[in-house]
C-alpha positions in Angstrom: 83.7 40.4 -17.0 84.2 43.2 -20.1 80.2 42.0 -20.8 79.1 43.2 -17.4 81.2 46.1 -17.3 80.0 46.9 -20.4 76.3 46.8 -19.5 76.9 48.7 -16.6 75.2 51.5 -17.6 71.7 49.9 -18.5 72.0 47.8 -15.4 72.6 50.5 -12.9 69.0 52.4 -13.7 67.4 52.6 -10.5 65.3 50.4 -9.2 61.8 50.4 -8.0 61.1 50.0 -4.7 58.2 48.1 -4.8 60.4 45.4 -6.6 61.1 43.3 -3.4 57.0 42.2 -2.9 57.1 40.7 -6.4 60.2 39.1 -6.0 59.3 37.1 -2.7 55.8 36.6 -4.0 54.8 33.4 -3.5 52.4 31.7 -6.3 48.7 32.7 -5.7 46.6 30.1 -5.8 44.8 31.1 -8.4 46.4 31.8 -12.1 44.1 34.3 -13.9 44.4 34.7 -17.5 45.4 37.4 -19.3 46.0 37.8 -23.3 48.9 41.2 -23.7 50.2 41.9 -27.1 54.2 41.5 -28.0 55.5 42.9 -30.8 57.6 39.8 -33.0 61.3 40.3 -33.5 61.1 43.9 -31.3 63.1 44.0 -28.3 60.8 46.2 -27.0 58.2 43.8 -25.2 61.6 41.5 -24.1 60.2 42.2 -20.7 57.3 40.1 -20.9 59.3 36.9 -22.8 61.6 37.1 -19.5 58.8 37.5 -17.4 56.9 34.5 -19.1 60.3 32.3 -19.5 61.6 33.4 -15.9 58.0 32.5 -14.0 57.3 36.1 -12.9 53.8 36.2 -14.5 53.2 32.2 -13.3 54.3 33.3 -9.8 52.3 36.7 -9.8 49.2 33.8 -10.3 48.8 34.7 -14.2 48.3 32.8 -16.9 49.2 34.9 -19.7 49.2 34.8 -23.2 51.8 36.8 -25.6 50.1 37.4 -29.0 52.4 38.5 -31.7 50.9 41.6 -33.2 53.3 43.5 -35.5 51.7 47.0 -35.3 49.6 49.6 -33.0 46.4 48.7 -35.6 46.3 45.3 -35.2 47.3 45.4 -31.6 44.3 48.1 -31.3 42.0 45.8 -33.0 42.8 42.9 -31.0 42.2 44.9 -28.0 38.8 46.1 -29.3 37.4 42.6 -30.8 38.6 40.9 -27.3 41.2 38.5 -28.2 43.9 40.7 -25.6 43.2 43.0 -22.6 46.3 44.9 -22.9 48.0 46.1 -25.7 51.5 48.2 -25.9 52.3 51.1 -28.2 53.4 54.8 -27.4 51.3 57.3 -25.9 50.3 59.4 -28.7 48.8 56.3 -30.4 46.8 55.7 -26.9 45.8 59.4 -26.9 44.7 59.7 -30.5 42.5 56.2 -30.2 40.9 58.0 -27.2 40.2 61.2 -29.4 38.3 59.0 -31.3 36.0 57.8 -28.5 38.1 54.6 -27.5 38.3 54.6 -23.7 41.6 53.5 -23.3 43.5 54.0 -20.3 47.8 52.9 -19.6 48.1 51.0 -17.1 52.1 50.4 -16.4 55.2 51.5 -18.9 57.2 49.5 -21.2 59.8 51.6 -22.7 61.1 55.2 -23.2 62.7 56.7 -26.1 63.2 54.0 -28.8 62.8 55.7 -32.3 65.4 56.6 -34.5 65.7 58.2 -38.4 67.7 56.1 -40.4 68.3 57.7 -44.0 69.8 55.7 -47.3 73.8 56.0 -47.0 73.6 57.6 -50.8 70.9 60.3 -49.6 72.6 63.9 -49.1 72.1 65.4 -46.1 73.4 68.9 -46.4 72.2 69.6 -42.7 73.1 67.0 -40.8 76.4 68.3 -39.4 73.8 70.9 -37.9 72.1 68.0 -36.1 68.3 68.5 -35.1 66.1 70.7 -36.7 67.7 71.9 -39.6 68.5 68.3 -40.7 64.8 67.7 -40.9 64.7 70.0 -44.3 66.6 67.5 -46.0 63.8 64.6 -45.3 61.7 66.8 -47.2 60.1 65.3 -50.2 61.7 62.3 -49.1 59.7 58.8 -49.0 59.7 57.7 -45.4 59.1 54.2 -44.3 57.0 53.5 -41.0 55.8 50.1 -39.5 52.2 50.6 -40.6 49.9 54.1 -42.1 49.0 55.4 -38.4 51.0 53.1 -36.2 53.3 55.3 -33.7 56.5 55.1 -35.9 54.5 57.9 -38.3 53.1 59.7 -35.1 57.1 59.7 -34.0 58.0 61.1 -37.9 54.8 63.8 -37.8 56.0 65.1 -34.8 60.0 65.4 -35.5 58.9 67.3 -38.5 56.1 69.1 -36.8 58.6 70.3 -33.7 60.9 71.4 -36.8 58.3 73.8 -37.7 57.9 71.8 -40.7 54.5 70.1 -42.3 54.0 66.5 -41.6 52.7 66.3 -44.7 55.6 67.0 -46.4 57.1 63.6 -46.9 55.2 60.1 -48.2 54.6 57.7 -45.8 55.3 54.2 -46.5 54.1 51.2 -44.8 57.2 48.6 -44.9 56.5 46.3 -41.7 59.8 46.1 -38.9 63.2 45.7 -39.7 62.8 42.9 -42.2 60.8 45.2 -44.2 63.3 48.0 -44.0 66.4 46.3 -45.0 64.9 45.5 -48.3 62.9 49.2 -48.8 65.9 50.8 -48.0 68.3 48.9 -50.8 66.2 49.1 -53.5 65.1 52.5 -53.0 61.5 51.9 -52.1 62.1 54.3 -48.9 64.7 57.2 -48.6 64.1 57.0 -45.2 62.7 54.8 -42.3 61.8 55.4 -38.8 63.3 52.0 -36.7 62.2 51.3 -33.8 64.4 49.6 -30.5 67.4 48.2 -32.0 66.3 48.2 -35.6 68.0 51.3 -36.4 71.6 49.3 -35.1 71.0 46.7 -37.3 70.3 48.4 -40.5 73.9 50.0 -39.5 75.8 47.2 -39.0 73.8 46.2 -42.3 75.5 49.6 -44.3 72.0 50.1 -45.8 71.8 53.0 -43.5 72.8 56.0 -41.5 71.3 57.1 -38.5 70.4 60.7 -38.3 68.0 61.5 -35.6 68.4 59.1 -32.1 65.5 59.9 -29.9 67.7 57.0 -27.3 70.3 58.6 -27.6 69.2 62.2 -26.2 68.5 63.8 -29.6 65.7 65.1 -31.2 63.1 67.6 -29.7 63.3 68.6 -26.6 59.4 68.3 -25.7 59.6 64.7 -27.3 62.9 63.9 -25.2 60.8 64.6 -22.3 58.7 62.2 -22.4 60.8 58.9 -21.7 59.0 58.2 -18.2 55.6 57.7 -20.3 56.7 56.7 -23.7 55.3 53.9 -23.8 53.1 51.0 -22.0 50.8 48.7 -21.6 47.0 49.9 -21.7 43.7 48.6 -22.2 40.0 49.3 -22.2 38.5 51.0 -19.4 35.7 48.7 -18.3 37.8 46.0 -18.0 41.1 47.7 -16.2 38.0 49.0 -13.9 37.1 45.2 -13.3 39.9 43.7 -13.3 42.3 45.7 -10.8 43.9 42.5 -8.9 44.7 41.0 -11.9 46.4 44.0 -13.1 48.5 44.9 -9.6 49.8 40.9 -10.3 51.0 42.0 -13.8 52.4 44.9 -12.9 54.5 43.0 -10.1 55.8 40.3 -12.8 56.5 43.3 -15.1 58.9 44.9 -12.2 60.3 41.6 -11.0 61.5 41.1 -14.9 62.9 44.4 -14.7 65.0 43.6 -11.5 66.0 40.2 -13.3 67.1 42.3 -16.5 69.0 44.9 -14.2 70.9 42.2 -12.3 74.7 42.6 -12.7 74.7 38.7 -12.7 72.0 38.2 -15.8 73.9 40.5 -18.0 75.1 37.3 -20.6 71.8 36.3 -20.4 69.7 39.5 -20.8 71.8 39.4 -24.1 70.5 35.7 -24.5 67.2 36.8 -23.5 67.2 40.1 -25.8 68.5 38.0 -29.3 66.0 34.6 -28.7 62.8 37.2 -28.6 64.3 39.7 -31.3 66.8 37.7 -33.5 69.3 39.8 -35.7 70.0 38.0 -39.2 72.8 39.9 -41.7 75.1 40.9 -39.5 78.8 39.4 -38.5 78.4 40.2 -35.1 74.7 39.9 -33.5 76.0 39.6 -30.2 77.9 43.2 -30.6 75.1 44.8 -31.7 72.5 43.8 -29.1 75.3 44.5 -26.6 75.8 48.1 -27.5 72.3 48.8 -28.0 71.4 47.8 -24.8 73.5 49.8 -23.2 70.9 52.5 -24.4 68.0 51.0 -24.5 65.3 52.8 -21.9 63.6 49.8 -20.6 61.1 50.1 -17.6 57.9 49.6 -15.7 56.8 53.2 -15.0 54.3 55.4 -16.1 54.8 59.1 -14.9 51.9 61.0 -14.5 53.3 64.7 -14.5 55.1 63.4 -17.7 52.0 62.1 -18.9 50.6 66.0 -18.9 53.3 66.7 -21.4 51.9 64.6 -24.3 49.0 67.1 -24.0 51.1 70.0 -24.8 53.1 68.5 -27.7 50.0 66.9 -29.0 48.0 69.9 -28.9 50.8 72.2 -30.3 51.5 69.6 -33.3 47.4 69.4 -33.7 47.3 65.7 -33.2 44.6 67.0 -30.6 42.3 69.6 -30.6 42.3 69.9 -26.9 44.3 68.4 -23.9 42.9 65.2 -22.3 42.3 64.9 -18.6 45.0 62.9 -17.2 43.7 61.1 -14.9 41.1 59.9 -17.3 43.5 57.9 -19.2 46.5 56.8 -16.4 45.2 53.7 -14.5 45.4 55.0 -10.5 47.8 52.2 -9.9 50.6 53.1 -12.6 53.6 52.2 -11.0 55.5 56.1 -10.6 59.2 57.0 -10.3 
């Protein structure tokens, strides 16, 4: 019972309405297939393991494939050579594929917020009683660990900095890998700082290899970046087929929100804990259970993709010259992106 109460808060986000169609569904005849990209060990494609362990995709009629790709480059690459149709990663890292003449276009959301800035415990931080911006001038000159050069972790440092009115340039970017590769940056001093993503910033906690400083989840940071947890992140692929292949895409988005519904069920709460440590294990930490229990009482799981929040990315993107001009739109949200 303290579990469930506990969880309370993540459970209680509203629900779609379109929910109840996918949850009554009965199995097509037909199971198309369908490659999507996962991230290993990152509780932030746990969606599609329940939906894949819980039948939702089987009873949808797909057949789908999760391939473990660690990064937005090698998820963008996969997409590109053909081995998945959809790939997940933030919307900045869509947008600036598309400013290099991808034609990419998102299709349903994943997650909101889910970065934090964890700094070394022996780093000083003269600024970070003053919280957001002014503790960004102590980053500076720092060595910053990301997942991978260009993957949306460095997007998410350039623009804390940027918003700061500070140069993203001004600290060395690192590629470390997830959490695993954190840990050890962070302890021998390979990395001053890191940018985790989903629970990784938790864990290097509980660890005492780090502080965090800055937690978008957790309502701080910049407030044009804050704004934009109804299109963080999602699923998108490339435009000829998401043009071709629109049934098979309103069946994914349906197993997507039935494995919401199951993850937001008062009921499931033991076992969206279950759920949340089988897909993204925690290893160095007494308690592994505790930790994936309070971080999912933050964590912004969902399956929309706002349109009107989309527009914002434009703004921030443009201001922080990621882009040289705002992007149409509806040129890159699918037309049947589930909305809130």
């Amino acid at each position: 019972m303290k579990l469930r109460n506990a969880l309370c808060a993540v459970l209680a986000y509203p629900i779609l309405t379109s929910l109840s169609p996918a949850l009554a569904a009965d199995a097509p005849s037909d199971q198309r297939p369908l490659s999507i990209q996962v991230y290993p060990g990152f509780v932030g494609s746990f969606l599609a393991s329940i939906a894949q362990d819980e039948g939702f995709y089987k009873t949808n009629g797909l057949d789908v494939k999760l391939v473990p790709l660690g990064d937005g480059p090698r998820g963008l690459a996969a997409l590109e050579g053909g081995s998945i149709q959809l790939a997940q990663n933030n919307t900045d890292f869509m947008l600036l594929a598309r400013s290099r003449g991808l034609d990419l276009v998102m299709v349903v959301g994943t997650w909101g917020e889910q970065f934090a800035l964890v700094v070394r415990d022996d780093v000083a931080l003269p600024g970070a009683a003053a919280g957001y911006p002014a503790v960004m001038k102590d980053i500076v000159g720092k060595k910053v660990g990301v997942s991978a050069r260009g993957a949306g972790t460095e997007y998410a440092m350039r623009t804390l900095l940027s918003s700061a009115d500070l140069d993203p340039e001004s600290v060395t970017y690192i590629a470390v890998g997830g959490t695993a590769g954190q840990v050890p940056a962070l302890r021998t001093g390979n990395v001053d700082a890191v940018v985790a993503a989903g629970i990784g910033a938790d864990v290097v906690k509980a660890m005492g290899v780090g502080k965090i400083v800055i937690d978008l989840q957790a309502g701080q940071g910049p407030k044009d970046l804050l704004a934009l947890g109804n299109c963080y992140e999602g699923y998108f692929g490339k435009r000829a087929w998401v043009d071709a292949n629109t049934d098979t895409l309103l069946r994914f988005v349906k197993a997507q929100q039935a494995a919401e519904a199951w993850a937001r069920t008062p009921a499931n709460a033991e076992k969206v804990i279950d759920k949340a440590l089988a897909f993204a294990p925690i290893a160095g930490v007494a308690d592994p259970r505790a930790v994936m229990k309070g971080y999912l009482q933050r964590a912004q799981f969902h399956t929309v993709y706002n349109r009107e929040c989309a527009a914002g990315w434009n703004g921030l993107m443009t201001r922080n010259k990621l882009l040289t001009a705002p992007m149409d739109v509806g040129a890159f949200v699918w037309s049947g992106a589930p909305q809130r």
